[in-house]
C-alpha positions in Angstrom: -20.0 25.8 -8.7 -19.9 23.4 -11.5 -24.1 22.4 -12.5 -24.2 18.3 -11.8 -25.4 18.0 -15.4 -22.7 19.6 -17.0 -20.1 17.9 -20.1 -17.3 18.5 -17.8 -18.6 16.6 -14.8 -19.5 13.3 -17.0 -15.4 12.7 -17.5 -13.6 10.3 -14.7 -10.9 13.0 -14.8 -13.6 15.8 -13.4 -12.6 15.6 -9.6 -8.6 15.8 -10.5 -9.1 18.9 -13.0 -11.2 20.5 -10.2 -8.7 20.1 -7.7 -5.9 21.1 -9.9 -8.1 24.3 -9.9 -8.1 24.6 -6.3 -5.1 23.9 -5.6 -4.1 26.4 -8.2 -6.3 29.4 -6.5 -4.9 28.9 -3.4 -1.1 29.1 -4.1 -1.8 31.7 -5.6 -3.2 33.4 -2.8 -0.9 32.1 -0.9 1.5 33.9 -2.2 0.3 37.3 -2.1 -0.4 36.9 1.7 2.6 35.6 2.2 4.1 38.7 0.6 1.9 41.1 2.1 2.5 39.6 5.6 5.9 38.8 5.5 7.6 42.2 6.1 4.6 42.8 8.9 6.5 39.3 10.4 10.3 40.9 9.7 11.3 39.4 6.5 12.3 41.7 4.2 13.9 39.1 1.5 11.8 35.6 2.4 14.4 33.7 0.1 17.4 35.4 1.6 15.9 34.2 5.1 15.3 30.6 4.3 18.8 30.5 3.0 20.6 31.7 6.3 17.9 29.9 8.6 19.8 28.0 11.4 19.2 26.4 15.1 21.4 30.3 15.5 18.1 32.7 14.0 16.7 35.2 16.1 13.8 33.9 18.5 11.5 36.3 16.0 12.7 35.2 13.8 12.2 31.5 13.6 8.5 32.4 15.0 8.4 34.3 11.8 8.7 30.9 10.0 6.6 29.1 12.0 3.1 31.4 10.6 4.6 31.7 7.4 4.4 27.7 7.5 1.7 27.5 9.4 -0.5 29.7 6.3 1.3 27.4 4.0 -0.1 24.2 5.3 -3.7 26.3 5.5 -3.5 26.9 2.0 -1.6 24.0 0.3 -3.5 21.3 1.9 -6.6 22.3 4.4 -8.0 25.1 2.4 -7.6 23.4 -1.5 -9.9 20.4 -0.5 -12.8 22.8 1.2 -12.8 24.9 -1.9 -12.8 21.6 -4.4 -15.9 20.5 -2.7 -17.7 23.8 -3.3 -16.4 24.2 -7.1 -17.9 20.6 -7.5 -20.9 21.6 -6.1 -20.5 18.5 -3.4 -23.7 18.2 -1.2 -22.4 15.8 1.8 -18.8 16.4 2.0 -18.7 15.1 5.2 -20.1 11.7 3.2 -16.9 12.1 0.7 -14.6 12.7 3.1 -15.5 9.2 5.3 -16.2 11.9 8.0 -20.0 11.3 8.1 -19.3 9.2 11.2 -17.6 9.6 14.7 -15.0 6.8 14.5 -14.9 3.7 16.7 -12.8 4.2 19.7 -11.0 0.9 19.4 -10.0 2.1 15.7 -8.7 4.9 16.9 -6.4 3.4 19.5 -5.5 0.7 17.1 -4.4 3.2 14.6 -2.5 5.0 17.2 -0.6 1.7 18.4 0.2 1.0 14.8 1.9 4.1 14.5 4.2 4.0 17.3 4.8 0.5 16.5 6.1 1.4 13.4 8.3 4.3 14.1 11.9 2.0 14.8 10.7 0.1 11.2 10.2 3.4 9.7 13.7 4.8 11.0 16.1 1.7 9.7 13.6 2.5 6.2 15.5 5.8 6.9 18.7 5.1 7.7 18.6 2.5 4.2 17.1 5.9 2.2 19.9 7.8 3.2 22.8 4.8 1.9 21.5 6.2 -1.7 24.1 8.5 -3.1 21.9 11.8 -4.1 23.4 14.3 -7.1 24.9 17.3 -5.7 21.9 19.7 -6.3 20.0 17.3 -4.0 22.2 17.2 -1.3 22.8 20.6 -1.0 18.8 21.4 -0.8 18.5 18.4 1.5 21.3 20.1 3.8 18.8 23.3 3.7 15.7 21.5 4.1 17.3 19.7 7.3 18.5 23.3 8.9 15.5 24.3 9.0 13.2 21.4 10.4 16.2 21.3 12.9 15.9 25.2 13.5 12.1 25.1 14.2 12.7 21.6 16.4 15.0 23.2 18.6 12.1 25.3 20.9 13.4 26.0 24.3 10.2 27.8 25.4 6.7 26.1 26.1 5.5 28.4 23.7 7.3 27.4 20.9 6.6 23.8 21.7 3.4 24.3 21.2 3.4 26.5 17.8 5.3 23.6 16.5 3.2 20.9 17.9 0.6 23.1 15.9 2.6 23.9 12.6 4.0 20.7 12.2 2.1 18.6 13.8 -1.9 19.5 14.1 -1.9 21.4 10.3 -0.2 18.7 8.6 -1.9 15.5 10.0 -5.4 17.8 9.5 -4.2 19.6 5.4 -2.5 16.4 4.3 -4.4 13.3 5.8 -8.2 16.0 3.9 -5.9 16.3 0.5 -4.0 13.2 0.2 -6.5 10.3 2.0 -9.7 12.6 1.4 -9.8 13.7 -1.7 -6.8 12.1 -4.0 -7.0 8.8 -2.6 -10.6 8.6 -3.1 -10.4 10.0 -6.9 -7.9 7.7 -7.5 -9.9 4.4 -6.3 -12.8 6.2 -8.1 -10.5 6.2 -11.7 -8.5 2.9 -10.7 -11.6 0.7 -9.2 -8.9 -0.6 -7.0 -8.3 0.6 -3.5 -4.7 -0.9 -3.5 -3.6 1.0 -6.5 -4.5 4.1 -5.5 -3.2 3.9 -1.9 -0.1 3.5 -3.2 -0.1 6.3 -5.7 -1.1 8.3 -3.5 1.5 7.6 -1.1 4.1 8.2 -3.6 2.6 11.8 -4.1 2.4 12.1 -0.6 6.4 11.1 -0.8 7.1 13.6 -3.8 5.6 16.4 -1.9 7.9 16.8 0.4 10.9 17.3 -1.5 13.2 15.3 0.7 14.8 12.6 -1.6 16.2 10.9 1.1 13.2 10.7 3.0 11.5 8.9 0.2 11.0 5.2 1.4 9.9 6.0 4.8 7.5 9.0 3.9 6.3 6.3 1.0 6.1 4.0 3.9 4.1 6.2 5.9 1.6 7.5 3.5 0.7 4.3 2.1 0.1 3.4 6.1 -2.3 5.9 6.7 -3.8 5.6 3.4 -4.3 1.4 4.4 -5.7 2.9 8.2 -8.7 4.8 6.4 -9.4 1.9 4.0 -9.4 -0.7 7.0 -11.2 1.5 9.3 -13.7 4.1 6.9 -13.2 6.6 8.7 -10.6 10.1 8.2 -10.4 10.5 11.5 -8.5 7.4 12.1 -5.2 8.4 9.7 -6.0 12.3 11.4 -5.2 11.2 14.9 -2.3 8.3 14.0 -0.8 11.1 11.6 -0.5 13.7 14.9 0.8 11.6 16.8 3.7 10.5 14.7 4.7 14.2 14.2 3.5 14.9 17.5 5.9 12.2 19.3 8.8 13.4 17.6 8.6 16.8 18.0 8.1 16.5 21.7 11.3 13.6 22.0 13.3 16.5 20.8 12.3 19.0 23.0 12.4 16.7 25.9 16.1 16.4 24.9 16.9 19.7 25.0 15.5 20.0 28.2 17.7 17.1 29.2 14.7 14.8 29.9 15.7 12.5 28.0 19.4 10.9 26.6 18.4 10.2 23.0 18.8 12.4 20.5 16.7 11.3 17.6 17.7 13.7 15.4 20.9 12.0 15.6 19.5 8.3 15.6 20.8 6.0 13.0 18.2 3.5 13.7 16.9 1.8 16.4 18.7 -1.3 18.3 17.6 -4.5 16.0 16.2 -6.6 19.5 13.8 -3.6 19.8 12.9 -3.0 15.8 12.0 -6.6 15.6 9.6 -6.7 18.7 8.6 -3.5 17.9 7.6 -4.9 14.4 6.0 -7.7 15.3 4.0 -6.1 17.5 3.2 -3.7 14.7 2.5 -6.2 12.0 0.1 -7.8 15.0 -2.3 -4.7 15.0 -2.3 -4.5 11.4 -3.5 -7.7 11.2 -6.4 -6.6 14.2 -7.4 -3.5 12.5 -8.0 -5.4 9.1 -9.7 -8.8 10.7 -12.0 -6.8 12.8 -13.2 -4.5 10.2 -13.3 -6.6 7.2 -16.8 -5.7 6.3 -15.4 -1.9 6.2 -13.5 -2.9 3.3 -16.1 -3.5 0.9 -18.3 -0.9 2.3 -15.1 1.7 1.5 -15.1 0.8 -2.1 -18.8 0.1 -2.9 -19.6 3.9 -1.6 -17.0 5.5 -3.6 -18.0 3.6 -6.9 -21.7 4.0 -5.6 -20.9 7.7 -6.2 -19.3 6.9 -9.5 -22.5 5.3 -11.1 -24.7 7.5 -9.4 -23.2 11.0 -9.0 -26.7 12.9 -9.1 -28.1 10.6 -5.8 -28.8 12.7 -3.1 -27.0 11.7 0.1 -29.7 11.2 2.6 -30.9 8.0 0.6 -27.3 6.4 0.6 -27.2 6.9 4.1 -29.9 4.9 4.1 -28.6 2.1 2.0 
C-alpha cells in the first residue's frame, strides 16, 4: 500500500503508474501459471498449439484453450484493477468503481436495447474496416487470430456453449468493462477534466488491445459506447450487462447455427440488409437519446465525483456519500 501522504501520490500521473504496476505483477504471474498449468492441460509447446489451432483440434484440446483464456482474462483485466485499488490504498472501491449503487432497472434495459440496436451499425463499421488493405504481417496474424475465435465458436456440446459464454462472454464484459470504463476511463477524465476525451481514449485502447487491425473501427465503436453508457447512466453495471450481451448474442447465433436453428451464419455476414441497418439505427440512435435525456443530472454528478476525488483525495468516503 502506497501512505495517502506520500510524494508519489500528489502527481496526476499516480493512478496510471500504479496500474502499470499491476498490470505488470499480474502478467507476470500469469505467465508462470500458465506455464505450470499448461502441460497439466496437454500442451506441451503453447506457441506450437496456437499456431495449428483449427475448428479440426481435438475436443481437449480446444477446452485446453478455453482455461488458458479464461486465466488470461482473470489476470489481464479482472485481477489488475482489484490489486491497483489495494497498492493505492483505495478505501471505497466500490465508490471508484460507480459500483456503490444497484443500477436502475430501466438503465439497464436501455443499455441492453442500445446494444442490440447497434449490432447491424456495428457490422457494416466492420465490413468498411476490413475494405482497408492490411501489410502482410497483419494479415497473416489476423488469419491466426480469426482460426481460433472460429475454433472456440464452433461448440457442438452444451457444455462448451457454456465455457464460452463464460470465457468470452462473462470474463471479458466483467475484466474489461472494471479495467477499461473503471479504472482507465476514470483516470483519464481525472487527468483530462473532460469526460468526452477520455471516453474516447479509452476506447482506442480498448481497440489496440485486441490486436485485430481490422476490427479496429467497430471495437473503437463499441468501446467508446460502453464508455458513453457508464457516463449517461453512473453506474458499471450498466456497460457490464450491455457488454455480455453483445458477446453473449453472438456466441450463441453461432451455435444456434451449427445446430441448424437458425440459417444465418454470422460469421460469414458481410453486413446486414440496409432496410434493416437503417431501422435498426434509428431505433438505436432513439435510446441513446432516452438514456442521455432521462439521466442528464447523472452527467454532472459522474464528473463532479471523480474531480471531487481529485481536489480532495484524503476525504473519507462516508461524507461524500453524504454530499
Amino acid at each position: 500500500m502506497i501512505p495517502s501522504d506520500s510524494i508519489l501520490r500528489q502527481s496526476k500521473y499516480f493512478e496510471i503508474f500504479v496500474l502499470s504496476l499491476s498490470l505488470l505483477i499480474c502478467m507476470v504471474l500469469l505467465g508462470i501459471l500458465s506455464a505450470t498449468l499448461a502441460p497439466m492441460l496437454g500442451i506441451d509447446d503453447m506457441q506450437s498449439t496456437l499456431d495449428n489451432f483449427n475448428p479440426a483440434s481435438s475436443e481437449s484440446t480446444i477446452s485446453a484453450i478455453r482455461i488458458i483464456q479464461m486465466l488470461g482474462h482473470l489476470f489481464i483485466f479482472v485481477l489488475p484493477p482489484i490489486l491497483f485499488l489495494a497498492i493505492a490504498n483505495n478505501r471505497r472501491p466500490f465508490y471508484y468503481l460507480f459500483l456503490d449503487q444497484p443500477p436502475i432497472v430501466k438503465n439497464l434495459l436501455l443499455g441492453m436495447g442500445i446494444i442490440l440496436f447497434s449490432m447491424p451499425l456495428m457490422q457494416l463499421v466492420y465490413w468498411l474496416n476490413m475494405q482497408i488493405p492490411l501489410p502482410e504481417a497483419l494479415s497473416n496474424m489476423e488469419e491466426q487470430s480469426a482460426e481460433l475465435i472460429k475454433a472456440m465458436l464452433d461448440a457442438n456440446t452444451t457444455t462448451g456453449l457454456v465455457m464460452n459464454l463464460l470465457a468470452i462472454a462473462l470474463l471479458p464484459a466483467l475484466g474489461e468493462e472494471l479495467l477499461f470504463r473503471g479504472v482507465l476511463q476514470r483516470i483519464f477524465t481525472k487527468i483530462m477534466e473532460n469526460p468526452h476525451k477520455a471516453i474516447w481514449l479509452t476506447a482506442m485502447l480498448f481497440s489496440l488491445m485486441h490486436m485485430q487491425f481490422a476490427g479496429f473501427f467497430p471495437r473503437l465503436f463499441l468501446g467508446a459506447l460502453l464508455g458513453y453508457l457508464l457516463y449517461w447512466s453512473g453506474n458499471l453495471l450498466v456497460p457490464i450487462f450491455a457488454h455480455f450481451l453483445y458477446n453473449g448474442s453472438q456466441i450463441i447465433a453461432v451455435y444456434q447455427y451449427n445446430h441448424g436453428k437458425i440459417a444465418t451464419n454470422i460469421e460469414n455476414m458481410d453486413h446486414f440488409p440496409h432496410g434493416l441497418t437503417l431501422i435498426f439505427t434509428i431505433l438505436f440512435a432513439g435510446l441513446c437519446w432516452l438514456i442521455y435525456s432521462s439521466n442528464k443530472g447523472q452527467q454532472e454528478m459522474y464528473v463532479e465525483r471523480i474531480i471531487e476525488e481529485n481536489e480532495n483525495p484524503e476525504s473519507d468516503g462516508e461524507d461524500r456519500m453524504e454530499n
